[in-house]
VEXNUVO-481818 format. One line per 5 residues: their letters; for each residue z, y, x of C-alpha. Coordinates in steps of 0.2 Angstrom, whole numbers, plus 2048, in hexadecimal, padded with zeros to 3 digits. Layout:
! residues N
A	Z Y X ~ ...
***
This chain:
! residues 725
XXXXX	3B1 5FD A6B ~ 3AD 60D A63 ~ 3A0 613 A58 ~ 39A 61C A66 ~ 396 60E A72
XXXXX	391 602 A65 ~ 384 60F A5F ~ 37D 613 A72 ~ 37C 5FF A74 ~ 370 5FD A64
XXXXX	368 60C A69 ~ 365 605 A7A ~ 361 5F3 A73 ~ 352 5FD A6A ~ 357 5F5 A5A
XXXXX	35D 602 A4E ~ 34E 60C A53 ~ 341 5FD A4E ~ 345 5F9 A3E ~ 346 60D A3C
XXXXX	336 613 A44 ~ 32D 603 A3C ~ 31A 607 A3A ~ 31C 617 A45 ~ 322 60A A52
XXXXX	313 607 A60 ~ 319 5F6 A62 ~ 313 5F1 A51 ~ 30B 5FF A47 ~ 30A 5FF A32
XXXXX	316 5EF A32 ~ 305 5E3 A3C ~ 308 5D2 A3E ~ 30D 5D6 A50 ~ 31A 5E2 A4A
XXXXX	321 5D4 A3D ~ 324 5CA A4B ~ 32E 5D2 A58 ~ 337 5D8 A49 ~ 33B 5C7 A46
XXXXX	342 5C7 A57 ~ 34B 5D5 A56 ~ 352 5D0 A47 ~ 35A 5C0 A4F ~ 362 5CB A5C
XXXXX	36C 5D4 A50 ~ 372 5C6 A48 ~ 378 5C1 A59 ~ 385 5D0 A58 ~ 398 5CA A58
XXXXX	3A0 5CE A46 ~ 391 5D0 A3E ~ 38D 5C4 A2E ~ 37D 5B9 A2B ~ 371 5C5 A20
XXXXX	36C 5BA A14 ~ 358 5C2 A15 ~ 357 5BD A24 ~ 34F 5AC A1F ~ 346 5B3 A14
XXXXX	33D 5BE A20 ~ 33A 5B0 A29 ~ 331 5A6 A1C ~ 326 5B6 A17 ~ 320 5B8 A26
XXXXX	31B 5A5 A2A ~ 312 5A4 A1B ~ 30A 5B5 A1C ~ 303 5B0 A2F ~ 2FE 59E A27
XXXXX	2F1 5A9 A19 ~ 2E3 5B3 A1D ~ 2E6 5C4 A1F ~ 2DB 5CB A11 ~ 2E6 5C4 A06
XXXXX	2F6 5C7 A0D ~ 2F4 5DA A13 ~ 2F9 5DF A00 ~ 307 5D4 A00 ~ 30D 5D9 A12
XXXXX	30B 5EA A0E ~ 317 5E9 9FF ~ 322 5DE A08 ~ 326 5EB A14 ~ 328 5F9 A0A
XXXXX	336 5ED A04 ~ 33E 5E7 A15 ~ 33F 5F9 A19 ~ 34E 5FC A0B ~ 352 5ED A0E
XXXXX	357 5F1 A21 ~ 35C 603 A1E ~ 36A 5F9 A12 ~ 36E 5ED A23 ~ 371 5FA A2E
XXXXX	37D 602 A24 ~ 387 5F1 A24 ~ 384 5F0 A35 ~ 38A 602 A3A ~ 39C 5FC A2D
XXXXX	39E 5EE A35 ~ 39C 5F5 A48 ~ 3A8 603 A41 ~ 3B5 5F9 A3B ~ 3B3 5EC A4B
XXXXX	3B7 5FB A55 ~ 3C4 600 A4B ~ 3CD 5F0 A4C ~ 3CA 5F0 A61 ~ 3CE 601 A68
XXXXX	3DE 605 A70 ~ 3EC 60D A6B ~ 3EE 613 A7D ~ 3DF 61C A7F ~ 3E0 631 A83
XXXXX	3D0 63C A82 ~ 3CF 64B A8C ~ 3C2 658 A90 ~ 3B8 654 AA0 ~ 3BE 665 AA9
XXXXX	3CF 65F AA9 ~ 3C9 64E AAC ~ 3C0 654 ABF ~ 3D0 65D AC0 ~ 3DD 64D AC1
XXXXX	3CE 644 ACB ~ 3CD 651 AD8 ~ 3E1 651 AD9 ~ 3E2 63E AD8 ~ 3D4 63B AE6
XXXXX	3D4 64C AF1 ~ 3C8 652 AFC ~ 3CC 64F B0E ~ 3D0 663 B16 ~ 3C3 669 B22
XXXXX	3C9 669 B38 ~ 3D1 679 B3B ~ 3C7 681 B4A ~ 3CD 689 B5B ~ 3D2 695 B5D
XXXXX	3CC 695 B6E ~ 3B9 68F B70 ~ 3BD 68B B85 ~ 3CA 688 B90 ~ 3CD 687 BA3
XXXXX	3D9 677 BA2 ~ 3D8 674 BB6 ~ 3D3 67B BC7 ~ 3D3 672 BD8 ~ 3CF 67C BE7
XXXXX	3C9 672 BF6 ~ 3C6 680 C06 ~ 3C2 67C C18 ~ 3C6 68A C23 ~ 3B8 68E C2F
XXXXX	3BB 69F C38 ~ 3B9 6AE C2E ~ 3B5 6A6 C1F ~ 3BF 698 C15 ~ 3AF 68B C0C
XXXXX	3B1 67D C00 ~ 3AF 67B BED ~ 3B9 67D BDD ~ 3B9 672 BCF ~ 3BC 67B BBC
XXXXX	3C3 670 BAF ~ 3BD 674 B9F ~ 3C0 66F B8F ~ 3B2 675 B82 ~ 3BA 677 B71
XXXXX	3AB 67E B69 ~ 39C 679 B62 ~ 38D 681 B6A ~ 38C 68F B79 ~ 39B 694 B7E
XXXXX	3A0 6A0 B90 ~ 3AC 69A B9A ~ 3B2 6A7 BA8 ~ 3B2 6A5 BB9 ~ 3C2 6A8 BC4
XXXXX	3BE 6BB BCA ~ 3BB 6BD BDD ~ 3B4 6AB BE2 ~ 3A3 6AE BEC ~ 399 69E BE3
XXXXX	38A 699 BEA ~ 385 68D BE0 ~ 38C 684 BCE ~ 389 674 BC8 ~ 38E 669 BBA
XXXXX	38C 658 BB9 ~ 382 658 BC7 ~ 375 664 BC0 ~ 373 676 BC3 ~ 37A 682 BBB
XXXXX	379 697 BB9 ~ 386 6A2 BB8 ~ 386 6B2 BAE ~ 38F 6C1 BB1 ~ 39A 6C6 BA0
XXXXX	393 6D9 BA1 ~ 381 6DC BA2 ~ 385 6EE BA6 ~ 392 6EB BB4 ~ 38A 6E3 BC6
XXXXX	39D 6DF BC9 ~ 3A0 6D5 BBB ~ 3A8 6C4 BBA ~ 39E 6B6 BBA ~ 39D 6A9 BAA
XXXXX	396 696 BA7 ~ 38C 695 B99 ~ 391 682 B91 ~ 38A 67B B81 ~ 392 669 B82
XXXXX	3A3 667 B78 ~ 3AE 65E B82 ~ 3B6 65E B93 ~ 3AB 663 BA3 ~ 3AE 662 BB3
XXXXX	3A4 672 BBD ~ 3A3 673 BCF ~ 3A0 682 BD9 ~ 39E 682 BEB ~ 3A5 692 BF1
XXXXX	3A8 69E C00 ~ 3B9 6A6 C04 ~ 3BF 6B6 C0F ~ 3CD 6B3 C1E ~ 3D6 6C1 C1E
XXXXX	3DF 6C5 C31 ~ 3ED 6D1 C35 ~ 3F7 6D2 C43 ~ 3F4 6C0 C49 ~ 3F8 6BA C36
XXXXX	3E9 6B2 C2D ~ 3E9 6AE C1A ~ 3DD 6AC C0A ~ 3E0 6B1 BFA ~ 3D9 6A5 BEA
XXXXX	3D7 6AF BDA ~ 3E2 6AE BCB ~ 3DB 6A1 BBC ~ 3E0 69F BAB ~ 3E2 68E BAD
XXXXX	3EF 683 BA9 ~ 3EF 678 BBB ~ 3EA 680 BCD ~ 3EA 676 BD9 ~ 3E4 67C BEC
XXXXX	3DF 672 BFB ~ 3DE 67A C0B ~ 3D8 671 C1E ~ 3D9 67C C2C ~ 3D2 674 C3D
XXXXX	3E1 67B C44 ~ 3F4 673 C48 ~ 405 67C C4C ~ 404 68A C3E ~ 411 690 C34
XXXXX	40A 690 C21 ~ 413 699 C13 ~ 40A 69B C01 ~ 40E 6A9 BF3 ~ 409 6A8 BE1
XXXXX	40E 695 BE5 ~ 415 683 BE9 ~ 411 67A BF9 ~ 411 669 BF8 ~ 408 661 C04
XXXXX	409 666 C17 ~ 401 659 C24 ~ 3F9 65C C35 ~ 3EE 64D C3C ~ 3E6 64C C4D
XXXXX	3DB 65E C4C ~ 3E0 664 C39 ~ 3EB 66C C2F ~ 3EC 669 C1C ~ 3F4 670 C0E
XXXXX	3F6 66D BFB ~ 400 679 BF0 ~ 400 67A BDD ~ 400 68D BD7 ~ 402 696 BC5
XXXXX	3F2 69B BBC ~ 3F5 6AC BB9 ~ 3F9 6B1 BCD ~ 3EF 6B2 BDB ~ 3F2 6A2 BE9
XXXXX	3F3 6A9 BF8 ~ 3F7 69F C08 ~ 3FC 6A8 C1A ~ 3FD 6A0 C2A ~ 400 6A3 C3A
XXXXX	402 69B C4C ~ 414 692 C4E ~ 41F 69C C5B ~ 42B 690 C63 ~ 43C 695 C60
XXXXX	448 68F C70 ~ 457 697 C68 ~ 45D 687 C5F ~ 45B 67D C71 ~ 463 68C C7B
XXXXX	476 68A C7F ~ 483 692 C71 ~ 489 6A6 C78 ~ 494 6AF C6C ~ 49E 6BE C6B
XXXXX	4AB 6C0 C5C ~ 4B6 6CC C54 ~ 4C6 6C8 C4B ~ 4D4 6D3 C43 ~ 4E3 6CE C3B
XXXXX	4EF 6D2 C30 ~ 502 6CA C2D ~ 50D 6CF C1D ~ 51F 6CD C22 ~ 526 6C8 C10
XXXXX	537 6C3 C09 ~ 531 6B4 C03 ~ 521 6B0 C0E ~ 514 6B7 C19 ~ 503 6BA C16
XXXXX	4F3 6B8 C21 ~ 4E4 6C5 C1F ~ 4D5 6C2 C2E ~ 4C6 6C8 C2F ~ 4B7 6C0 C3A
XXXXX	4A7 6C9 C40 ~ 49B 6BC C4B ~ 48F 6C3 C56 ~ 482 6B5 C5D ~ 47A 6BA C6D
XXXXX	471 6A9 C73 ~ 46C 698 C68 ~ 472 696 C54 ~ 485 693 C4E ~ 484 688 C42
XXXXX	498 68A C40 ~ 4A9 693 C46 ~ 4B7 68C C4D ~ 4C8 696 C4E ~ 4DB 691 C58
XXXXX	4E4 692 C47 ~ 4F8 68F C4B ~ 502 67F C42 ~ 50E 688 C36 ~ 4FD 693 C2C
XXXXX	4F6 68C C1D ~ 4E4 692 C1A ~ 4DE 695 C06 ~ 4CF 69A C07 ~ 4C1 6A1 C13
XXXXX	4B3 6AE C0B ~ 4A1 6B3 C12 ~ 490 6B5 C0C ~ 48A 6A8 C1A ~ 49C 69B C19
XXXXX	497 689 C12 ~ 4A7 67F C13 ~ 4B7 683 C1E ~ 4C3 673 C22 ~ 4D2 672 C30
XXXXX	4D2 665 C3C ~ 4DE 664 C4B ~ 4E5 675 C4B ~ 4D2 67D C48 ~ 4CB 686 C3B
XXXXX	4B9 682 C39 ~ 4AD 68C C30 ~ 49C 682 C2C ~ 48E 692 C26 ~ 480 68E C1B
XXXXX	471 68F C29 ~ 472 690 C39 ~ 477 6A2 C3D ~ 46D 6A9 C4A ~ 474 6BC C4A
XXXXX	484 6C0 C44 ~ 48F 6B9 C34 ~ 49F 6C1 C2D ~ 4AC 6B8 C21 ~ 4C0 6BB C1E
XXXXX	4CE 6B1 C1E ~ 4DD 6AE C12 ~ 4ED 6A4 C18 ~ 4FF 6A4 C17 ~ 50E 69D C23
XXXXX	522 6A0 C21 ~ 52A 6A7 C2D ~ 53E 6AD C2C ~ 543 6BC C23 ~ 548 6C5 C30
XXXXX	54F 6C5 C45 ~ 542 6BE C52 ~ 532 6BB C4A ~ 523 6B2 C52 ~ 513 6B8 C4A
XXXXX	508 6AC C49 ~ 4F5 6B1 C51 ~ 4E4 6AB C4D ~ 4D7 6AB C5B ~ 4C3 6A6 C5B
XXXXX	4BF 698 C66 ~ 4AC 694 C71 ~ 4A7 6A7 C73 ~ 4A4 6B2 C82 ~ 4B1 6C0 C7B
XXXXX	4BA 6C5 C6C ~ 4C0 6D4 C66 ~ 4CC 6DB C59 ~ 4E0 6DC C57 ~ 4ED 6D7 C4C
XXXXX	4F7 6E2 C41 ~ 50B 6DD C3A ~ 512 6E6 C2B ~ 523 6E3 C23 ~ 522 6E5 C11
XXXXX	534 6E8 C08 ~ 543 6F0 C0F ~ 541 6EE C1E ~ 539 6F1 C31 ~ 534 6EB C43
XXXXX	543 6F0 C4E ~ 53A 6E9 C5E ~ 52A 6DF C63 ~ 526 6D5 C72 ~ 511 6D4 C74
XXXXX	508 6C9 C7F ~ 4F4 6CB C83 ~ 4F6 6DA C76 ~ 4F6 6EE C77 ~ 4FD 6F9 C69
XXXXX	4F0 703 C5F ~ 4ED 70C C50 ~ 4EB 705 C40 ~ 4DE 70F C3F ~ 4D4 706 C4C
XXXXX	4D4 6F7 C46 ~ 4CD 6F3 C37 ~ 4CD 6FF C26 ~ 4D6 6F2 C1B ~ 4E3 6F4 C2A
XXXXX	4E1 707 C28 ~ 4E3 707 C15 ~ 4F6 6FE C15 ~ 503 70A C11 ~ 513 701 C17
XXXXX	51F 70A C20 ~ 522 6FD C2D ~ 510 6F8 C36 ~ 50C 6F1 C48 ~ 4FB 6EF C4D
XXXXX	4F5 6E9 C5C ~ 4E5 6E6 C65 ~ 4DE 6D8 C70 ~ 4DF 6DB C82 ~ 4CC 6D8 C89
XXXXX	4CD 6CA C95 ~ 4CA 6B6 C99 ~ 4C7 6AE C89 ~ 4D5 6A2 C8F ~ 4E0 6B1 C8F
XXXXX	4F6 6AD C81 ~ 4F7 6B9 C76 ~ 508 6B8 C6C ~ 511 6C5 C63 ~ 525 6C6 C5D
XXXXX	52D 6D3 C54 ~ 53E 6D5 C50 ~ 541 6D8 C3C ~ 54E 6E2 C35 ~ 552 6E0 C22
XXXXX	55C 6EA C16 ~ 565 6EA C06 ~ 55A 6F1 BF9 ~ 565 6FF BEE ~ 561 6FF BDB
XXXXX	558 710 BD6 ~ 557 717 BC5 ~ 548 710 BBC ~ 54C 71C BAC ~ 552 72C BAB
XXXXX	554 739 B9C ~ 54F 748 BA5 ~ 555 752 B96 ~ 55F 74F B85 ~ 55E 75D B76
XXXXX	56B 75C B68 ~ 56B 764 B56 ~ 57D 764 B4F ~ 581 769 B3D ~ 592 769 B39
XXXXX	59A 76E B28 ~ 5AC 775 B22 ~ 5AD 764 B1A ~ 5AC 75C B2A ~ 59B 752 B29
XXXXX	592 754 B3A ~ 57F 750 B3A ~ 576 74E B4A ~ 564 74E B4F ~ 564 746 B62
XXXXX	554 747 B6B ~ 551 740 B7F ~ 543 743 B89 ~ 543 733 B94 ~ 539 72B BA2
XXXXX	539 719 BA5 ~ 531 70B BB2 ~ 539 6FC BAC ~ 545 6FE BA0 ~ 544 6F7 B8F
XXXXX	552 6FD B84 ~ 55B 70E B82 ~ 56E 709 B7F ~ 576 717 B75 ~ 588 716 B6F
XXXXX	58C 722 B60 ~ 59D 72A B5E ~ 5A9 722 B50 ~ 5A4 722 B40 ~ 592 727 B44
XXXXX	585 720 B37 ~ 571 71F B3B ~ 566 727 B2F ~ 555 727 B3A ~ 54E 721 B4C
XXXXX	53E 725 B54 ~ 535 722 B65 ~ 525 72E B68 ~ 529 733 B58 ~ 525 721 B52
XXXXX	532 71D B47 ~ 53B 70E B4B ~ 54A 700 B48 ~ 556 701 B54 ~ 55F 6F2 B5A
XXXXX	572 6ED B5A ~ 57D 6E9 B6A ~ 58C 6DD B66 ~ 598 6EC B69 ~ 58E 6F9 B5B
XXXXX	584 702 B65 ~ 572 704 B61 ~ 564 6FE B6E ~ 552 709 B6B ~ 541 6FF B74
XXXXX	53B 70C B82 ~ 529 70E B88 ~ 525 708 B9A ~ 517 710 BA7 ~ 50B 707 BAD
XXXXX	50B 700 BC1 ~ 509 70C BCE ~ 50B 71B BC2 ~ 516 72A BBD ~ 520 726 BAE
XXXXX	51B 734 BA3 ~ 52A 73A B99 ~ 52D 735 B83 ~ 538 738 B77 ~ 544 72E B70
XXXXX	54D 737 B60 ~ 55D 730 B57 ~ 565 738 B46 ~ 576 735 B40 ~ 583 73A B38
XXXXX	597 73C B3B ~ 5A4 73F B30 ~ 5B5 746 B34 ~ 5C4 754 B2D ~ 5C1 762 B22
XXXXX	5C3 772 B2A ~ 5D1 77E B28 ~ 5D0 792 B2C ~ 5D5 790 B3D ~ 5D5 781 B49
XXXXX	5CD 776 B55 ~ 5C1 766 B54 ~ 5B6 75B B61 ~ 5A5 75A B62 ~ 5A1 749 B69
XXXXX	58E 744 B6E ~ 589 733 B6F ~ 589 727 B7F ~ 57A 721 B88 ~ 578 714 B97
XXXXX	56A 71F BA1 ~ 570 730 BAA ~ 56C 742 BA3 ~ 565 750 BAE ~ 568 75E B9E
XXXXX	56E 75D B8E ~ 56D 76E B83 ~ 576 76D B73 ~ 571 77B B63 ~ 581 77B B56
XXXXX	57F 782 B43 ~ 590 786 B3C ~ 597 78C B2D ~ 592 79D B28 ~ 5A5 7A0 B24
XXXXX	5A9 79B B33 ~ 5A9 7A3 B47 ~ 5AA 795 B55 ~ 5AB 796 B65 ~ 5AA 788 B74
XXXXX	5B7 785 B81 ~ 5B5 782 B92 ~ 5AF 770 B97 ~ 5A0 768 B9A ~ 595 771 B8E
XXXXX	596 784 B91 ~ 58C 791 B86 ~ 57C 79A B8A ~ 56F 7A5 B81 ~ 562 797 B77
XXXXX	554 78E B84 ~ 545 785 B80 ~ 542 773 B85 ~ 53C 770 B97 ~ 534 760 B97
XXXXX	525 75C B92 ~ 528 750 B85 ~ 532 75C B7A ~ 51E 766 B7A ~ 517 765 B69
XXXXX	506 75C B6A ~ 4F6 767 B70 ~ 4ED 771 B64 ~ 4D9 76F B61 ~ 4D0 77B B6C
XXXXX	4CC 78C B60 ~ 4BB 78C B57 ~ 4AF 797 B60 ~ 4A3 797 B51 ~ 4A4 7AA B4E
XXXXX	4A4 7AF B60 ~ 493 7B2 B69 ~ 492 7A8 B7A ~ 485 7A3 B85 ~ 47C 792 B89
XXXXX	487 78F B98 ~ 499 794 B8E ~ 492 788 B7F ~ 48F 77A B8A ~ 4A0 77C B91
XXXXX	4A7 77D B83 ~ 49F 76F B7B ~ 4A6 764 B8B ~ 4B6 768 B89 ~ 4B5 764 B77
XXXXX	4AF 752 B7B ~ 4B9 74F B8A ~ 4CB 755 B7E ~ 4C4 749 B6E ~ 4C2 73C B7C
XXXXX	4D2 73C B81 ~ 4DB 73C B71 ~ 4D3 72D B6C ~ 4D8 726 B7B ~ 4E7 72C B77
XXXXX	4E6 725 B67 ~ 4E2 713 B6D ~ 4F0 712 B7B ~ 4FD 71A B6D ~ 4F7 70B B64
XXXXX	4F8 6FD B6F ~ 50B 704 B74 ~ 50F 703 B63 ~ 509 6F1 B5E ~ 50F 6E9 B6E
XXXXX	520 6F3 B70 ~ 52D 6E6 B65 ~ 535 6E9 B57 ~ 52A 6FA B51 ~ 51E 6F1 B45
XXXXX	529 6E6 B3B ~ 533 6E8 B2C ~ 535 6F8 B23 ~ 536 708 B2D ~ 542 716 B2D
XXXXX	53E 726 B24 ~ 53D 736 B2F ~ 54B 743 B2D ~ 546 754 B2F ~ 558 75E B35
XXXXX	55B 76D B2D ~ 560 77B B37 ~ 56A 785 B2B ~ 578 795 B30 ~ 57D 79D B41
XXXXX	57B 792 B51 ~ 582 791 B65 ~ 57A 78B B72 ~ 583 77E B7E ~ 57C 776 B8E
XXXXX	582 769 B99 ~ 57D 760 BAB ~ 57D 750 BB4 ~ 583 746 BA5 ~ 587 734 BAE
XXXXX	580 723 BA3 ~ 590 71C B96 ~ 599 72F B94 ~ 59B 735 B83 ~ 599 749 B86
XXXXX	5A1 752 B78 ~ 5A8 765 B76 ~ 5B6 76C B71 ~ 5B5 77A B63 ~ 5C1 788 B5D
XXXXX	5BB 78F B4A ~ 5C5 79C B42 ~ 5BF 7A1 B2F ~ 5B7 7B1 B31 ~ 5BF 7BD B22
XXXXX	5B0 7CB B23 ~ 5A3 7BC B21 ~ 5A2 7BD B0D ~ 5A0 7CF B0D ~ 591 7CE B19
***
């Protein structure tokens, strides 16, 4: 206990403050004998207090003040007096003890685990310790239209009944709640009570009305409202105005049976007809307009009329070497009643794969008959096509197989027969059939390009009518073409006195299928360098030496354009003397040459001369394929010459169109060259540029045949008048 408390409890005993206050105490004023003795009382209180000792004037207080009450007051009022100018030491002296003892009491108790703090940051841990609870977040909303069931009656012109709004008030106090726009309301009430409604522009007469509601919570207000039917061309129909609410719901009795009903903006439901009535119930989107449309029910006889059909079917049979396939196409025209499928004669030996149409449902073979189930009954006309295949012999008497639609009034079309491969239809016996046109038939018919095609079509008659149709098929031996070709080879040949010979061969070549170029140099020759497209590349090794160079293929169904394969090597052989004769020989290749033009430098010392063989001497010719043709130049800046709008614009296309193509270009030059093998792995060769150095001849040669070393025969004779020219 501190000196604090101990202080406020005296104080709030009132003891310290009588012995202190003593004759100014109204209690007992100037020490009266009233005043002695409630000090006496308050005296024993104190002594009452724990720790505190006896004080030894306590008796004697006590014994003063019984015998001063047992004299007569005359005589003791001096005495008194005295006596409590005494007492008041006296007890100035024992509140001092006190106050020690009461301070070294509290001392001895407090303890040690006790903090102090300012009161702000005490409020501060309180309010952290026991929080405030956070006020609601309000609505952003202060209505909502939760719900709306419709409930009309069609009477006539007019569609009657009420509506009942669902609304959920999130506000305290007035809030507007919006009325569907449109509804004719003739009267509003909620919970069974009258209520107005307000248009939401005091300006406007046209204005959407509003419901003015002051109870938070859901209510349920009822409208009874009046509807226009709206009739056109024997169709009748009513339109319910779009909400935002989060349910619609719409009930519609019309004193009317054998209608056809269709709603838009919507779901229907519900659709009964009792004795006199029609009812309806569809659930519709808030944010749409519910309209429903009805009209009188027409009786439709056609799915009770009898079936009557008229079809149309061409075909077409691909004579193969291996197989034949089966391409038909099926047009079905209905003329009386529905078809709820197709059925077709299909022969024994044909295997359908598959039947296609925006109308077919499932296709299945049973008993010799395709049948083709449709989605719905079709009550006009459906078209699908069939794939199949049969095998049939390779050639001689062949009996084509013939598809024919069963259960209609007529069918037309015809059949067409192609023979793909070497070969063609020597003779044909038809049955139910006349020849036509392709062209007549059908345009995939048209569109085939084989050189041997029959087509036929379908004779017009009983529906019980044979149709058969045999050809006689010849077949022959396919001869192997070329699928490469160098339709030109260039040689550069620089030969020495020393009898070193280095060659520069370049061949322009076209190739379908091909994948290596086998090239067998002359004795002796070594490689220095290899390129294709001028790519360079490592060529491969055949067991016998020669060299095999990967060739680029065109693509199906076009021209091969013409590239350049180059190869640079080099031959060793006898020095020269002044006069004599030596062999030129060229390197072997296993695909044909149409031209070969061969450019010879020589010694400057040196005249030489060709001999009659295969290569003859002419004045110097360019190259005349195209793949010798350097690559195109940009097109010339036209910066600094004026042109008009129209030129510019031209110019500018051409521009784009030429950048265009080189990157195209430049992605298929890239694709050729990481999926063409061995191009992009280990360490490439370097190119060799030739050099053309001293006088030169020009040699060319034809028709060189595949595996041929061409060569030429030289004469050189030292010419004694060179050094002095």
């Amino acid at each position: 206990m501190s000196n604090g408390i101990l202080g406020a409890s005296l104080l709030r005993g009132g003891v310290i403050p009588r012995f202190f206050r003593g004759a100014r105490n109204p209690r007992f004023p100037r020490c009266s004998h009233t005043g002695s003795a409630t000090f006496a009382r308050d005296l024993r209180s104190i002594e009452r207090v724990p720790g505190l000792q006896r004080w030894p004037a306590g008796d004697r207080l006590e014994s003063i003040l019984r015998s001063r009450n047992e004299a007569p007051m005359k005589s003791l009022r001096e005495q008194t007096f005295r006596q409590c100018k005494k007492l008041r030491l006296e007890l100035l002296g024992l509140c001092t003890a006190v106050l020690i003892a009461a301070s070294s009491l509290a001392q001895e108790a407090r303890s040690p685990g006790w903090v102090v703090i300012p009161v702000a940051e005490y409020r501060t841990l309180h309010s952290q310790a026991y929080p405030a609870e956070a006020e609601p977040e309000t609505s952003p909303v202060q209505a909502t239209l939760t719900r709306i069931d419709y409930a009309v009656h069609i009477s006539g012109d007019l569609a009657k009944g009420r509506v009942e709004l669902t609304v959920d008030v999130l506000k305290s106090g007035w809030v507007s709640v919006p009325i569907p726009a449109g509804l004719l309301v003739r009267e509003a009430r909620l919970d069974n009570k009258l209520v107005s409604l307000v248009p939401s522009s005091a300006s406007k007469a046209s204005a959407p009305l509003n419901a003015v509601l002051s109870h938070q919570g859901r209510s349920v207000l009822v409208l009874d409202i009046v509807l226009p039917v709206t009739s056109a061309a024997g169709t009748e129909s009513i339109t319910l105005p779009a909400a935002n609410s989060g349910v619609t719901r719409a009930s519609v009795d019309l004193p009317r049976q054998g209608v056809d009903v269709q709603v838009a903006g919507g779901l229907l439901s519900e659709k009964s007809e009792a004795t006199a009535n029609s009812r309806w119930v569809a659930y519709g989107q808030g944010n749409e307009p519910l309209t429903f449309t009805w009209r009188r029910k027409t009786e439709d006889h056609r799915t009770t009329q009898p079936l009557r059909s008229r079809g149309s079917l061409t075909e077409l049979v691909s004579l193969g070497e291996d197989s034949t396939s089966i391409y038909a196409e099926v047009s079905v025209d209905i003329v009386q009643g529905v078809a709820s499928d197709v059925r077709l004669q299909l022969p024994e030996t044909v295997t359908v794969n598959q039947v296609l149409g925006a109308m077919v449902s499932d296709w299945q073979v049973l008993g010799g008959e395709l049948v083709v189930t449709f989605l719905e009954p079709v009550q006009q006309s459906a078209k699908f096509v069939i794939y199949g295949e049969t095998r049939l012999a390779r050639d001689g008497q062949v009996s084509i197989p013939v598809l024919r639609l069963l259960k209609t009034e007529r069918d037309t079309g015809g059949l067409a027969v192609e023979v793909l491969g070497a070969g063609e239809i020597k003779d044909l016996k038809t049955q139910g059939l006349e020849q036509a046109d392709a062209s007549d038939l059908s345009e995939t018919v048209a569109s085939r390009q084989s050189p041997s095609l029959a087509a036929f079509r379908f004779r017009s008659g009983e529906p019980s009518t044979v149709r058969a149709l045999t050809v006689n098929v010849a077949r022959y031996t396919q001869q192997a073409v070329l699928m490469a070709n160098i339709e030109e080879a260039r040689y550069q040949v620089l030969m020495s006195k020393e009898g070193k010979t280095l060659v520069q061969a370049r061949y322009a070549v076209r190739n379908n299928q091909r994948n290596f170029m086998k090239i067998t140099l002359p004795a002796g020759g070594v490689v220095w360098s290899a390129s294709v497209s001028r790519k360079p590349v490592r060529p491969g090794q055949w067991p016998d030496g020669s060299l095999l160079l990967p060739l680029e293929k065109a693509r199906g169904g076009e021209d091969a354009p013409p590239f350049v394969v180059e190869v640079v090597y080099l031959l060793r052989g006898t020095a020269w003397d002044d006069k004599g004769k030596t062999r030129l020989a060229l390197p072997a290749l296993d695909l044909p040459v149409s031209r070969t033009g061969l450019l010879l430098y020589y010694p400057p010392l040196f005249r030489v001369t060709a001999e009659p063989g295969s290569f003859r001497t002419e004045a110097y010719a360019g190259p005349t394929s195209p793949a010798f043709s350097p690559p195109p130049l940009p097109p010339p800046s036209t910066a600094d010459s004026p042109v008009n709008g129209a030129e510019m614009g031209a110019l500018h296309k051409e521009l784009r169109d030429h950048k265009e193509e080189e990157s195209t270009q430049a992605l298929i030059d890239k694709f050729r060259a990481q999926s063409t093998a061995g191009r992009v792995t280990g360490i490439l060769p370097i190119a060799i540029d030739f050099p053309a150095l001293g006088p030169s001849a020009y040699l060319v040669s034809e028709l060189t045949s595949e595996g041929q070393f061409p060569a030429a025969d030289l004469n050189y004779q030292r010419d004694k008048k060179a050094g002095s020219r």
